[in-house]
N, CA, C and O atoms as a Tripos MOL2 file, in Angstrom:
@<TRIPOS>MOLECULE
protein
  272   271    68     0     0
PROTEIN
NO_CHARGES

@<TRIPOS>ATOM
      1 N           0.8380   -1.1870    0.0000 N.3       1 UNK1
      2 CA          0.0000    0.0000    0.0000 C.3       1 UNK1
      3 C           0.8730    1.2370    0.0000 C.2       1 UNK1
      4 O           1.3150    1.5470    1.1060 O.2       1 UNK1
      5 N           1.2200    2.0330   -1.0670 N.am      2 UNK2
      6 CA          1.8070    3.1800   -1.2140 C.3       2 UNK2
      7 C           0.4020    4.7700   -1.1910 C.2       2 UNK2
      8 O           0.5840    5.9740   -1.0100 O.2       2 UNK2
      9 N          -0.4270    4.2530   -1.3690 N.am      3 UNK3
     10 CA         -1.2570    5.7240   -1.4840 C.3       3 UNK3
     11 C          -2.3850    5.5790   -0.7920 C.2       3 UNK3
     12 O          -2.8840    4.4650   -0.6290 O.2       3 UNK3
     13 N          -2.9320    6.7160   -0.2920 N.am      4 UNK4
     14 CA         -3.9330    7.4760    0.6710 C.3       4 UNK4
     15 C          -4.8980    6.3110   -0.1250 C.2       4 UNK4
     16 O          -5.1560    5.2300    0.4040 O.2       4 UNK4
     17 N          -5.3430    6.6630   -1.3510 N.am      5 UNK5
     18 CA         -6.5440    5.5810   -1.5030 C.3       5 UNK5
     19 C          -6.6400    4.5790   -1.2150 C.2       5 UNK5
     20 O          -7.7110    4.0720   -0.8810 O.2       5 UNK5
     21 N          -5.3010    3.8580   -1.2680 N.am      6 UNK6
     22 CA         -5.2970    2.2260   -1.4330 C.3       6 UNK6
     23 C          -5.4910    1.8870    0.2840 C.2       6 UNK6
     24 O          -6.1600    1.0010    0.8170 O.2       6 UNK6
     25 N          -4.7650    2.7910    0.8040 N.am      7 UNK7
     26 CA         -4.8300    2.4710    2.5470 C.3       7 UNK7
     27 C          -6.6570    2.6430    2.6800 C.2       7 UNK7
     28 O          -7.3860    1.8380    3.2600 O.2       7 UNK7
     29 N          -7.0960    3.8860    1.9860 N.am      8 UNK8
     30 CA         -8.5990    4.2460    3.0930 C.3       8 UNK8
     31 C          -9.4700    2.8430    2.2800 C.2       8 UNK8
     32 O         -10.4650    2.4350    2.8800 O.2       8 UNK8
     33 N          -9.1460    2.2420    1.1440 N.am      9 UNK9
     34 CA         -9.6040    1.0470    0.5590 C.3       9 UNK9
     35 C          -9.7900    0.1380    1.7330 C.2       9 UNK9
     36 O         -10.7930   -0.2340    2.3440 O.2       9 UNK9
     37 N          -7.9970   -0.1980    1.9090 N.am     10 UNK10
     38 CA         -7.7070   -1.7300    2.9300 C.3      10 UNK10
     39 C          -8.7090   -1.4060    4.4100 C.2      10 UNK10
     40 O          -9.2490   -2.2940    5.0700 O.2      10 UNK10
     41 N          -8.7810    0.0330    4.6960 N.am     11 UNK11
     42 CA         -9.5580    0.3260    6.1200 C.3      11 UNK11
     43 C         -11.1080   -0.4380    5.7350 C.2      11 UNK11
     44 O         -11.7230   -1.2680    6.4040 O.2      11 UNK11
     45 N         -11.4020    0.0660    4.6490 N.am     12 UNK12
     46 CA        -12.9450   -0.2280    4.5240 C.3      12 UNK12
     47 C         -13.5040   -1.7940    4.5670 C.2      12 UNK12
     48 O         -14.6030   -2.2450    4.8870 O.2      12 UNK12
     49 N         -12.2380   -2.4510    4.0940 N.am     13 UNK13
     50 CA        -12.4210   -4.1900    4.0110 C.3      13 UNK13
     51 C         -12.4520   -4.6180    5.7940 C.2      13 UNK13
     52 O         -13.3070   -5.4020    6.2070 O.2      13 UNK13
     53 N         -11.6590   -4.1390    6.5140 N.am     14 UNK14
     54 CA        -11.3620   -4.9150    8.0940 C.3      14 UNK14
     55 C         -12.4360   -5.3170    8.3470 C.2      14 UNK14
     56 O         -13.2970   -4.7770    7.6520 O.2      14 UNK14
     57 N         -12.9380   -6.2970    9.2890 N.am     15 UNK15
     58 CA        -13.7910   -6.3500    9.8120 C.3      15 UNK15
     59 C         -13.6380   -5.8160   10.9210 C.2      15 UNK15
     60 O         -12.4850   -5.6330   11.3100 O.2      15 UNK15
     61 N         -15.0740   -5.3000   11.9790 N.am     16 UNK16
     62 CA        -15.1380   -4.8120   13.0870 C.3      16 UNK16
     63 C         -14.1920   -5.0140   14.1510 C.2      16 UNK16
     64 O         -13.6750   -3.9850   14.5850 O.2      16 UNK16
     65 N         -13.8560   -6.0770   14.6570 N.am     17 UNK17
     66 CA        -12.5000   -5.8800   15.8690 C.3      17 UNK17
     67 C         -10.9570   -5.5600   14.9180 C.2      17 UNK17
     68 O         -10.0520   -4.8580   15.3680 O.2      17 UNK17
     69 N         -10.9300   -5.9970   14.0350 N.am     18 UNK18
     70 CA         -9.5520   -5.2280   13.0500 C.3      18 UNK18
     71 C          -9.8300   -3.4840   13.1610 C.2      18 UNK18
     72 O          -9.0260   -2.6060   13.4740 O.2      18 UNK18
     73 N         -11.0780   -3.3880   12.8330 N.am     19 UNK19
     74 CA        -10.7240   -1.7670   12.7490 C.3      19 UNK19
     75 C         -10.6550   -1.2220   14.2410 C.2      19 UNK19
     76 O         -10.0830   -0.1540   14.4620 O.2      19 UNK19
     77 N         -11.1200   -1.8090   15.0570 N.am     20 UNK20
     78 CA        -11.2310   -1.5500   16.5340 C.3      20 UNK20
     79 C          -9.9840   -1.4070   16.7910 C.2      20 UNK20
     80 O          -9.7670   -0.2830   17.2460 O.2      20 UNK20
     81 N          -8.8740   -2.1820   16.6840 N.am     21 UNK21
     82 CA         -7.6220   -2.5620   16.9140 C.3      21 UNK21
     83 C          -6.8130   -1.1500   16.0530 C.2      21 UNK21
     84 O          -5.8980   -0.4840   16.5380 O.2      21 UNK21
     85 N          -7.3560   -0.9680   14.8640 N.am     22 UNK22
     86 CA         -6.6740    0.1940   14.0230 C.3      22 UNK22
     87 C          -6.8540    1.4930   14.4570 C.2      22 UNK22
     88 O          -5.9970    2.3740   14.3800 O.2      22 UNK22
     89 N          -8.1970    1.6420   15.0060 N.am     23 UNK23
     90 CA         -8.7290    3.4600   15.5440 C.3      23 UNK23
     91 C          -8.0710    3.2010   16.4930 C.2      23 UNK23
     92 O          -7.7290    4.3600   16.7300 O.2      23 UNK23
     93 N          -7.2830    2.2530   17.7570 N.am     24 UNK24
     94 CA         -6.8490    2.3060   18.9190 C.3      24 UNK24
     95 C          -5.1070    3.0430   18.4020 C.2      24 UNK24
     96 O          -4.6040    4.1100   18.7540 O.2      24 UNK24
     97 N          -4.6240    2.1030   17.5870 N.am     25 UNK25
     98 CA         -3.2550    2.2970   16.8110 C.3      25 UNK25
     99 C          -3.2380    3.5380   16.5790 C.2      25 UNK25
    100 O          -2.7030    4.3130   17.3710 O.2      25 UNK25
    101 N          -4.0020    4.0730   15.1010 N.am     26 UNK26
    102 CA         -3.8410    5.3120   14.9120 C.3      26 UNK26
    103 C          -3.8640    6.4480   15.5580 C.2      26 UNK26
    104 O          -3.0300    7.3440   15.4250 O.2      26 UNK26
    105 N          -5.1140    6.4660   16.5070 N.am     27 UNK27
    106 CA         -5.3060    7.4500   17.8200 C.3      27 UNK27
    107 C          -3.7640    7.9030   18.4760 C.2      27 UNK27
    108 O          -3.3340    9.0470   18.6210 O.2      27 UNK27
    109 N          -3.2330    6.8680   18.7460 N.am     28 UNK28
    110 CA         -1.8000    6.7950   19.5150 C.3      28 UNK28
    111 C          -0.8910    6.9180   18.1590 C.2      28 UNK28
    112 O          -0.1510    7.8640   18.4260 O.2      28 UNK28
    113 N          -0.7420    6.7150   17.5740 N.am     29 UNK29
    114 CA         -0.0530    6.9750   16.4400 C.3      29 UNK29
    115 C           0.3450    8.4870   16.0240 C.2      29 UNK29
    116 O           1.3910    9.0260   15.6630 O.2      29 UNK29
    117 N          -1.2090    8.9880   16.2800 N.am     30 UNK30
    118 CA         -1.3480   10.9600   15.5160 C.3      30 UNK30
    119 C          -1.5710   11.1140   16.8710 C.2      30 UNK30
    120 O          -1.1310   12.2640   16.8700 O.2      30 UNK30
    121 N          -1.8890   10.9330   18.0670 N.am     31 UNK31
    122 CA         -0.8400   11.6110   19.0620 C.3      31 UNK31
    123 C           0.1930   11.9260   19.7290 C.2      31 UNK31
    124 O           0.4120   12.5560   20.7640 O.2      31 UNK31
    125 N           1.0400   11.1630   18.6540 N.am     32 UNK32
    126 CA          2.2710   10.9800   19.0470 C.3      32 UNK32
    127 C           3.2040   11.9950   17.9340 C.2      32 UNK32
    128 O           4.2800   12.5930   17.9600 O.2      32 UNK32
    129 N           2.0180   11.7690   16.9200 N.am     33 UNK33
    130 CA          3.1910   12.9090   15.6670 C.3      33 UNK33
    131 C           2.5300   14.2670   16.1440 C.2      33 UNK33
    132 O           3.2820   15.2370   16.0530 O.2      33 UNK33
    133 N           1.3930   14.4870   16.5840 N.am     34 UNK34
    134 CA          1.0660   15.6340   16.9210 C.3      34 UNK34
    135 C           2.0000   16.0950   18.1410 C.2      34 UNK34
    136 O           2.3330   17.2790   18.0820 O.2      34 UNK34
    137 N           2.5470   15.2600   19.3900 N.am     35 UNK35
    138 CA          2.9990   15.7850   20.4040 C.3      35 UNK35
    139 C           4.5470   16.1570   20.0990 C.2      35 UNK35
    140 O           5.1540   16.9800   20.7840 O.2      35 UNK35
    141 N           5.0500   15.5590   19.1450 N.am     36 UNK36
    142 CA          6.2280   15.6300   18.3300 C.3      36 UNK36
    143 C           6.2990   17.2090   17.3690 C.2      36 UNK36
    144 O           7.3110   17.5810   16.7740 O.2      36 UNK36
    145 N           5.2830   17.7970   17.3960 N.am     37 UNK37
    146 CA          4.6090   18.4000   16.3830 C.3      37 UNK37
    147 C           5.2030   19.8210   17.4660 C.2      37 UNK37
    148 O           6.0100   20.7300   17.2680 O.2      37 UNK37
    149 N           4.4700   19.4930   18.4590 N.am     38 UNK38
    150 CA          4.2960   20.6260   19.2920 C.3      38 UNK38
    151 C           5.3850   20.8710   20.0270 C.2      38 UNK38
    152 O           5.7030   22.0560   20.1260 O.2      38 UNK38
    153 N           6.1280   19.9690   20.6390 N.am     39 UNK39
    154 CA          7.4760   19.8390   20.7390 C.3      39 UNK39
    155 C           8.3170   20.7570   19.8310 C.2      39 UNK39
    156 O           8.8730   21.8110   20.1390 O.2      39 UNK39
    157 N           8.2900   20.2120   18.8070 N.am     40 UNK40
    158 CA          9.1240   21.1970   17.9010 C.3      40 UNK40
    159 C           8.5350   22.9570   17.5460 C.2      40 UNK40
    160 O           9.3120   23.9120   17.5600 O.2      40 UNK40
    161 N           7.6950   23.0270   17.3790 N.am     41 UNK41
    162 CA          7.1790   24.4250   17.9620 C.3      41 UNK41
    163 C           7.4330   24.8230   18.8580 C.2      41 UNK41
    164 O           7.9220   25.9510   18.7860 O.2      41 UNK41
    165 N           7.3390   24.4190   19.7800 N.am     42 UNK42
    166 CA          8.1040   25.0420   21.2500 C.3      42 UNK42
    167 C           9.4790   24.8890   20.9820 C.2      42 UNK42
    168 O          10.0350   25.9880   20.9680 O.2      42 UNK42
    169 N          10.0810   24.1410   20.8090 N.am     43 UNK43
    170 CA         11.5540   24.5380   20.5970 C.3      43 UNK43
    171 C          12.0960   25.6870   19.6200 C.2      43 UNK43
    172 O          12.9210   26.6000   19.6760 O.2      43 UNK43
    173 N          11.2060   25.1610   18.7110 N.am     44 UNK44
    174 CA         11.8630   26.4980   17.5740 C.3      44 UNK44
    175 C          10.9660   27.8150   17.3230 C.2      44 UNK44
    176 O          10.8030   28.3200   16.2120 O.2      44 UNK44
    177 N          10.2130   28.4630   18.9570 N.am     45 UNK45
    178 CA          9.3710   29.5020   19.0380 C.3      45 UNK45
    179 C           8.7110   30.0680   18.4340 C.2      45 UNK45
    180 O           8.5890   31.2880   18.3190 O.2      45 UNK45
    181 N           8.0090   28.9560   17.7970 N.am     46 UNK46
    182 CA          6.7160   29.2360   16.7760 C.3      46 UNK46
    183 C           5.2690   29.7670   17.8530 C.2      46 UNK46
    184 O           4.3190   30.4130   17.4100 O.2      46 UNK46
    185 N           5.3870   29.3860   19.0760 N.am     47 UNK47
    186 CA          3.7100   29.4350   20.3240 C.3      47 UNK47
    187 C           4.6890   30.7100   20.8660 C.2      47 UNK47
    188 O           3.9450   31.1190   21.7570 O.2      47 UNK47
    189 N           5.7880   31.5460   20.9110 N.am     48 UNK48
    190 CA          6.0910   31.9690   21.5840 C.3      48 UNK48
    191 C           5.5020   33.5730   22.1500 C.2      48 UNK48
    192 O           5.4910   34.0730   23.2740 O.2      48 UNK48
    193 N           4.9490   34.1770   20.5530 N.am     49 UNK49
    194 CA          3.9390   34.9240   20.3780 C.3      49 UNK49
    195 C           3.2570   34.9200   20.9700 C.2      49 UNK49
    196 O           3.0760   35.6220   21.9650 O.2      49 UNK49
    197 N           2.5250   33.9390   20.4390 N.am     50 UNK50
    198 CA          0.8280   33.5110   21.1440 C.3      50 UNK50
    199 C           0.4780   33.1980   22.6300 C.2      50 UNK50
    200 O          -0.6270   33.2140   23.1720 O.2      50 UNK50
    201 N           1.7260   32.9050   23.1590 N.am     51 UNK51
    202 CA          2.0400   32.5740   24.8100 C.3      51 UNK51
    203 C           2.1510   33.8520   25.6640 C.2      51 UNK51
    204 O           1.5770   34.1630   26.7080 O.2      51 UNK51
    205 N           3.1900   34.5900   24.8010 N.am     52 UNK52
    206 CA          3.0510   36.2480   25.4430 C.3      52 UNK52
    207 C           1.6270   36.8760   25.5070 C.2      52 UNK52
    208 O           1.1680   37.5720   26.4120 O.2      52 UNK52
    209 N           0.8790   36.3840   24.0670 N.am     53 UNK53
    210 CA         -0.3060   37.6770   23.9520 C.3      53 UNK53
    211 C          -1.2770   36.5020   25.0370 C.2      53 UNK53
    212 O          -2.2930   37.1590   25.2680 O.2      53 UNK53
    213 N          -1.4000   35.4170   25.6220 N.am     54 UNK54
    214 CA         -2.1100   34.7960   26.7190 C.3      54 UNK54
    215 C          -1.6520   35.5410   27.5330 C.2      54 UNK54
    216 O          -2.4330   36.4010   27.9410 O.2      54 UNK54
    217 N          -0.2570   35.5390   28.0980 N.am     55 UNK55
    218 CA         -0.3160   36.1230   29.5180 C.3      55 UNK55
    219 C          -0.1940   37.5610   29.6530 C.2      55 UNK55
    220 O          -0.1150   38.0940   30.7600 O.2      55 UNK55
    221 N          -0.1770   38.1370   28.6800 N.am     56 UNK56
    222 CA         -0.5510   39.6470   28.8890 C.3      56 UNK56
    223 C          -2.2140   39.9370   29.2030 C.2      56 UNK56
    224 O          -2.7170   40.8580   29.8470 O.2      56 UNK56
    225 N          -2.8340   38.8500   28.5320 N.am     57 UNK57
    226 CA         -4.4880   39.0430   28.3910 C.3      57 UNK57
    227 C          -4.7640   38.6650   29.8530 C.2      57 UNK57
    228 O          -5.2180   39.4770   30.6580 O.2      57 UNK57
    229 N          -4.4640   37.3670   30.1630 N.am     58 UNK58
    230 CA         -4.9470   37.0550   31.6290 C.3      58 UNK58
    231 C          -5.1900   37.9430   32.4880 C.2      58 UNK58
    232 O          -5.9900   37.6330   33.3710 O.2      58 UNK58
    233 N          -4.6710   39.1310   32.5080 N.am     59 UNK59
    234 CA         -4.8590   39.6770   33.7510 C.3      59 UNK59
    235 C          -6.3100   40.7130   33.2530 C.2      59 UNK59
    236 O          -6.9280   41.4790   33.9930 O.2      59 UNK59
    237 N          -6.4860   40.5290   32.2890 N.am     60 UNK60
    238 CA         -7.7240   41.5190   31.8840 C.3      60 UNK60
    239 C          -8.8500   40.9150   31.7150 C.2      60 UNK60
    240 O          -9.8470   41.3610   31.1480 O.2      60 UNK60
    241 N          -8.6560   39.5370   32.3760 N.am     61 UNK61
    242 CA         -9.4970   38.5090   32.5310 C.3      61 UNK61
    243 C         -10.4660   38.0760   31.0620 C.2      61 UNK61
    244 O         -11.5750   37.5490   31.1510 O.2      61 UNK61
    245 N          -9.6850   38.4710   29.5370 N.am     62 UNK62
    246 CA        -10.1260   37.9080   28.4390 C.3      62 UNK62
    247 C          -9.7120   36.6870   28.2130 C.2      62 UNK62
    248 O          -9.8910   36.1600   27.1150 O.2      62 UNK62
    249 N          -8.9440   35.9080   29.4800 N.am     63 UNK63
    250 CA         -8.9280   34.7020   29.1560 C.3      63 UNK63
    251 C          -8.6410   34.2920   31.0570 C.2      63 UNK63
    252 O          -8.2800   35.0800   31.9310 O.2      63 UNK63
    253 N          -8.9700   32.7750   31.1950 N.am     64 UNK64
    254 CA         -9.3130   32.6460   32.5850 C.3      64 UNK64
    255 C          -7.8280   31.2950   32.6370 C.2      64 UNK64
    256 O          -7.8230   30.4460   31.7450 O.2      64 UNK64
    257 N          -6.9590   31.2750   33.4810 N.am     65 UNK65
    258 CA         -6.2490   30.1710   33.8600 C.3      65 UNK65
    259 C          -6.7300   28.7670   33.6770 C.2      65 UNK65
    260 O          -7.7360   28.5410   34.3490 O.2      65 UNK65
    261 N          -6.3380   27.8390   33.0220 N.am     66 UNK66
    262 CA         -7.1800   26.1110   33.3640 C.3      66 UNK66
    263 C          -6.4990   25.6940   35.1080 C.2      66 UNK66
    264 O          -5.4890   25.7570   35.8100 O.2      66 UNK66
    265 N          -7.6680   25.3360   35.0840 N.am     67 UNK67
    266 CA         -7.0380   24.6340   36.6180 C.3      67 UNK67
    267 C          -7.5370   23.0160   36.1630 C.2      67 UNK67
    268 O          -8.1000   22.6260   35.1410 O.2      67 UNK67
    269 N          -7.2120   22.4980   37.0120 N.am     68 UNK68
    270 CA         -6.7830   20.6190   36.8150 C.3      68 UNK68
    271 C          -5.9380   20.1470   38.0050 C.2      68 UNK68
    272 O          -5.5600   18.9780   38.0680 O.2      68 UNK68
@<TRIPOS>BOND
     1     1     2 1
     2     2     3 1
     3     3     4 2
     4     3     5 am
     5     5     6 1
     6     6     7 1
     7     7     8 2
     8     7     9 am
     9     9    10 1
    10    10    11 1
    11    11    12 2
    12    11    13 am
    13    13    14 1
    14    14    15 1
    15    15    16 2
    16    15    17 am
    17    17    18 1
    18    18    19 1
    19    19    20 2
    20    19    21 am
    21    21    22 1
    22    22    23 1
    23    23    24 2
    24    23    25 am
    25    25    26 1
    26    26    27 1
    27    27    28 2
    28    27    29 am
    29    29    30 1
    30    30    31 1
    31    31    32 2
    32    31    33 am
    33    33    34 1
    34    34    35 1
    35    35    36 2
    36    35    37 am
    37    37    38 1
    38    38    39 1
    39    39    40 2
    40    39    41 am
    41    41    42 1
    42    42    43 1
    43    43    44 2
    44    43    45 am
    45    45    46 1
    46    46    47 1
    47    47    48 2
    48    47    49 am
    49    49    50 1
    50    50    51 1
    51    51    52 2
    52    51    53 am
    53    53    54 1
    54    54    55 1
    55    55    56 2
    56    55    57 am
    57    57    58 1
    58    58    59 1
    59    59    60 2
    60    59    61 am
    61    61    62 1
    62    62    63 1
    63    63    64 2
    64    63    65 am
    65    65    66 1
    66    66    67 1
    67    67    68 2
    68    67    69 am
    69    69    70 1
    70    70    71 1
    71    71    72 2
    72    71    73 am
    73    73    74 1
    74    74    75 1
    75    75    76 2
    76    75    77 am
    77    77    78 1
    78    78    79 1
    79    79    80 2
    80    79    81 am
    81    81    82 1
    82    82    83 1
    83    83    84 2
    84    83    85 am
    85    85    86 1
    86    86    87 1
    87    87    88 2
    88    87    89 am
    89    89    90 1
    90    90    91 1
    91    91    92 2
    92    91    93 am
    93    93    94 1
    94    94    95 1
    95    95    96 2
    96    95    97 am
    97    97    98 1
    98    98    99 1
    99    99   100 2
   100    99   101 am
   101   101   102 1
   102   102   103 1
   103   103   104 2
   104   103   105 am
   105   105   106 1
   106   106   107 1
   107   107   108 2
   108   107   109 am
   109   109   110 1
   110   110   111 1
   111   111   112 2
   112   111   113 am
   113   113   114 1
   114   114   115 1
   115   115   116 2
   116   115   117 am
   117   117   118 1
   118   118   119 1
   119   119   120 2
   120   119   121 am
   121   121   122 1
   122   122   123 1
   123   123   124 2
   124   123   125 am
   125   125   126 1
   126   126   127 1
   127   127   128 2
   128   127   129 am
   129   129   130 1
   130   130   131 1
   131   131   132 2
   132   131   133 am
   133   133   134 1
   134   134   135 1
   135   135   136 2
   136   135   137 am
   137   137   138 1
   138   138   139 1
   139   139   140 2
   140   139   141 am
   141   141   142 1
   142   142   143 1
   143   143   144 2
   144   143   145 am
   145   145   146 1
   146   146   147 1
   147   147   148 2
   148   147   149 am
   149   149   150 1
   150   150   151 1
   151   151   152 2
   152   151   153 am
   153   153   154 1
   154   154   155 1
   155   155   156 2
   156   155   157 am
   157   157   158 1
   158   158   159 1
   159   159   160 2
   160   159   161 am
   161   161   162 1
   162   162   163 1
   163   163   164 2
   164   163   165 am
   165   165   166 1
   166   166   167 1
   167   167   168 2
   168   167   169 am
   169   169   170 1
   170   170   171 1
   171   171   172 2
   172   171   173 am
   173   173   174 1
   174   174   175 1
   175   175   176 2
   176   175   177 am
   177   177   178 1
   178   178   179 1
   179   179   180 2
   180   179   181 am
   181   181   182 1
   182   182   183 1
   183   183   184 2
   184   183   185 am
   185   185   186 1
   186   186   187 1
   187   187   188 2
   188   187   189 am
   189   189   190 1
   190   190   191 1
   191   191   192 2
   192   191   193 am
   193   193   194 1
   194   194   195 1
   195   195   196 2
   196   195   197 am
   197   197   198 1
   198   198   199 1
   199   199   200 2
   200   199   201 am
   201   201   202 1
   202   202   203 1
   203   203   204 2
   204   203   205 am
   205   205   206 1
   206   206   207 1
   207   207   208 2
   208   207   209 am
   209   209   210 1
   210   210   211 1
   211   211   212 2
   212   211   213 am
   213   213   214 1
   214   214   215 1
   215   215   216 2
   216   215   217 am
   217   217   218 1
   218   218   219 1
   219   219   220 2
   220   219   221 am
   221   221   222 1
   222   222   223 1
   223   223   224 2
   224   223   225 am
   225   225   226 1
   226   226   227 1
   227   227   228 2
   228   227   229 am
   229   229   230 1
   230   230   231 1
   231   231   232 2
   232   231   233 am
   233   233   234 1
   234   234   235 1
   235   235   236 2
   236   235   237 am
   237   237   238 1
   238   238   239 1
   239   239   240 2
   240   239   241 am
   241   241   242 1
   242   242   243 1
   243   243   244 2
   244   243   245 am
   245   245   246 1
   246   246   247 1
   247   247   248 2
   248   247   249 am
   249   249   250 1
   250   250   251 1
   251   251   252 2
   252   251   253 am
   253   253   254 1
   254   254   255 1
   255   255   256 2
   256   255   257 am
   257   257   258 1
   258   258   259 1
   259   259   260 2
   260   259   261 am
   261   261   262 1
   262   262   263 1
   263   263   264 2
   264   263   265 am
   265   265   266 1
   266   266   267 1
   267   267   268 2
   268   267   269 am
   269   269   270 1
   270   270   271 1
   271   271   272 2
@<TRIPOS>SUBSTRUCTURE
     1 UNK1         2 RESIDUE 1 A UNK
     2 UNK2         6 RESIDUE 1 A UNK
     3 UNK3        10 RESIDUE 1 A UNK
     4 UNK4        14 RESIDUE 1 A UNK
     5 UNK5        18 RESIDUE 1 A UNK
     6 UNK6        22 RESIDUE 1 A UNK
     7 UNK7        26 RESIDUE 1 A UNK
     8 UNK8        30 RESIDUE 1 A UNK
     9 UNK9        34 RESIDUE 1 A UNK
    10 UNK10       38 RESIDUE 1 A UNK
    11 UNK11       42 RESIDUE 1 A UNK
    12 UNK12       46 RESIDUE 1 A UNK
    13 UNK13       50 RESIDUE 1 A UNK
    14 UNK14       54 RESIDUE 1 A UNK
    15 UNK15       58 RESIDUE 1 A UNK
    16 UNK16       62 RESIDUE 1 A UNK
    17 UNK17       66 RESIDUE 1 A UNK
    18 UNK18       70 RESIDUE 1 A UNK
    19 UNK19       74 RESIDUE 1 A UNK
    20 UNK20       78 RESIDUE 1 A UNK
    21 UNK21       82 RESIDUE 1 A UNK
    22 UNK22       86 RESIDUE 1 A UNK
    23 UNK23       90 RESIDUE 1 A UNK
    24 UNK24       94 RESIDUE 1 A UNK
    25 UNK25       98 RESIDUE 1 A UNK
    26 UNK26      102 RESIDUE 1 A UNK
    27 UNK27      106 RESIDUE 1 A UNK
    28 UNK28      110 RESIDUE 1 A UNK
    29 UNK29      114 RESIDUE 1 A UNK
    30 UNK30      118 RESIDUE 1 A UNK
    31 UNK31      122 RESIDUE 1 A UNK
    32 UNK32      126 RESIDUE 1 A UNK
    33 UNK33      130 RESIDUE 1 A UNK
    34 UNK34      134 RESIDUE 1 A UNK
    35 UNK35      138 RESIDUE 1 A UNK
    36 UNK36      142 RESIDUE 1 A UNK
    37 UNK37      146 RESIDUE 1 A UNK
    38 UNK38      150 RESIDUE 1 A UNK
    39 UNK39      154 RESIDUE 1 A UNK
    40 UNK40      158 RESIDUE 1 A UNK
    41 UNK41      162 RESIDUE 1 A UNK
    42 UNK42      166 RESIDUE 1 A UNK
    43 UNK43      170 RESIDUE 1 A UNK
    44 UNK44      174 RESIDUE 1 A UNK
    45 UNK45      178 RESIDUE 1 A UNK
    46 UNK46      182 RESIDUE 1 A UNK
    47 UNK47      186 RESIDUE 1 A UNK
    48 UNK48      190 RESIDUE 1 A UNK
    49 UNK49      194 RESIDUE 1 A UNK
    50 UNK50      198 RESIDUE 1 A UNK
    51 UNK51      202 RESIDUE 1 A UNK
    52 UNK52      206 RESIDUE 1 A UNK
    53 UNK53      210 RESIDUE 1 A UNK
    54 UNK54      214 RESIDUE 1 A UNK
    55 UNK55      218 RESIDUE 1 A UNK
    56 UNK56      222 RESIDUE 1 A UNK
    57 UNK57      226 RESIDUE 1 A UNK
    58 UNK58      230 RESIDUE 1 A UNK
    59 UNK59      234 RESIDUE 1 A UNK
    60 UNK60      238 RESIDUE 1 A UNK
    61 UNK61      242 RESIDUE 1 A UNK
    62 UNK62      246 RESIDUE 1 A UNK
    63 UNK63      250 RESIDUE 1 A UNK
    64 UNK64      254 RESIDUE 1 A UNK
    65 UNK65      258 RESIDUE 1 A UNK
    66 UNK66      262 RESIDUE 1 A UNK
    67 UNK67      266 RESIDUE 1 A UNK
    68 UNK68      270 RESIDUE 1 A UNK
């Protein structure tokens, strides 16, 4: 399988616990290139902007702290 079609093809054949097994994979898969993603944005101060104009806003309460 070299192309986007041929893969979303092979998805459509699985049967139900195969694809169960695949949405579990992929999930963890693209959160892993996404956290890789963001990682490298933060390193190479792409959020660094957008981090300043948060904590300048906070205090004018146009944006509220997450708590957790």
């Amino acid at each position: 399988m070299t192309t986007v079609q041929e893969i979303e093809n092979a998805v459509t054949l699985l049967p139900k616990p195969e694809l169960d097994k695949f949405r579990i994979w992929f999930e963890k898969f693209d959160a892993n290139v996404w956290d890789k993603q963001f990682e490298e944005d933060v390193q190479t101060g792409k959020l660094d902007r957008m981090a300043d104009q948060a904590l300048k806003d906070l205090p004018s309460r146009r944006i509220s702290p997450v708590s957790g």
